[in-house]
N, C-alpha and C positions, 0 to 999 in steps of 0.2 A: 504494500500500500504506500500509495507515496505521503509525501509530507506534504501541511497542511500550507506548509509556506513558502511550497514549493507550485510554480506556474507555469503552464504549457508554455508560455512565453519564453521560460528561463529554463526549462528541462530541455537537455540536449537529444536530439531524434536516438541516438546511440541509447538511450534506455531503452526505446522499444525492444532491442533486441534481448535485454536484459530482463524485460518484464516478461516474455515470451520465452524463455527458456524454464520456466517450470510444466511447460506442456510436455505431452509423450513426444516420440518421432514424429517427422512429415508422412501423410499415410495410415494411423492409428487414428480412428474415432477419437475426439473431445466429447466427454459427458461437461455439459454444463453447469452440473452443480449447484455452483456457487457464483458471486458475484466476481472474484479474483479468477476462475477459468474462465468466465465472459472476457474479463478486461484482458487476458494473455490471449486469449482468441485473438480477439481486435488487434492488439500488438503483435501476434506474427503475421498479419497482414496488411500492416500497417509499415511495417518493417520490410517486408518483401516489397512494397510500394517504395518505400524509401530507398531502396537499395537499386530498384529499376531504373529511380527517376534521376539518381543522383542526388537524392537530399539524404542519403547516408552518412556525409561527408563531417566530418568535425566543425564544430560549430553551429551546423541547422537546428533547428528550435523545433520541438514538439508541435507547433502552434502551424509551422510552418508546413510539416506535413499533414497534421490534419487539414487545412484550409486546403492544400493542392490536392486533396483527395476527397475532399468534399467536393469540390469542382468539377473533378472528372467523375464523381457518381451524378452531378446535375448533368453532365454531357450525356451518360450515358441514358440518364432517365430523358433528356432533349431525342435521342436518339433511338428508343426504344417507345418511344409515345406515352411515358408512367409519370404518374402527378407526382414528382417529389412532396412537397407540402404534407399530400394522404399518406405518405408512407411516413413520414416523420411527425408526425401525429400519433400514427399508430405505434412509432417505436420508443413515444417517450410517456405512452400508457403502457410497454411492456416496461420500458424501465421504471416509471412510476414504481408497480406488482411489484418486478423483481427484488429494488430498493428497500421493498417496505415488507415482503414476504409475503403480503397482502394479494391472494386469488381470487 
């Protein structure tokens, strides 16, 4: 879990990769558990992103890939004809649940 005073702004994209090594191998199912095998999901593909695009690099800011990777899912919802907005609606009533453990 990170620290509380600690800012996508100011964490370096190199934690991804960090935060993403308590999963199994590439190729094994993730049971989702918990809220910390959610977030190491998102970071080993968050980090596979980063590592494609060149924001691997020392110094890139967490912030920095999230923002470039949120962009290229609006392209791809621009380019698949999917209401971004309705899915992100829906995924912060699943985080809501999950957060709160509330079904």
């Amino acid at each position: 879990m990170l620290n509380s005073h600690i800012t996508a702004g100011s964490l370096p994209s190199g934690e991804l990769k960090i935060l993403a090594s308590v999963l199994p191998p590439v190729g094994l199912q993730v049971v989702t558990d918990d809220n910390g095998d959610r977030a190491a999901l998102v970071a080993e593909a968050l980090w596979l992103f980063a590592t494609r695009t060149g924001l691997d690099r020392d110094g890139e800011a967490l912030e920095t890939v999230l923002t470039d990777f949120l962009a290229s899912v609006l392209h791809l919802c621009s380019q698949t004809g999917t209401e971004f907005s309705s899915i992100m609606g829906t995924a912060e009533m699943h985080f809501d649940m999950e957060d709160t453990g509330i079904y």
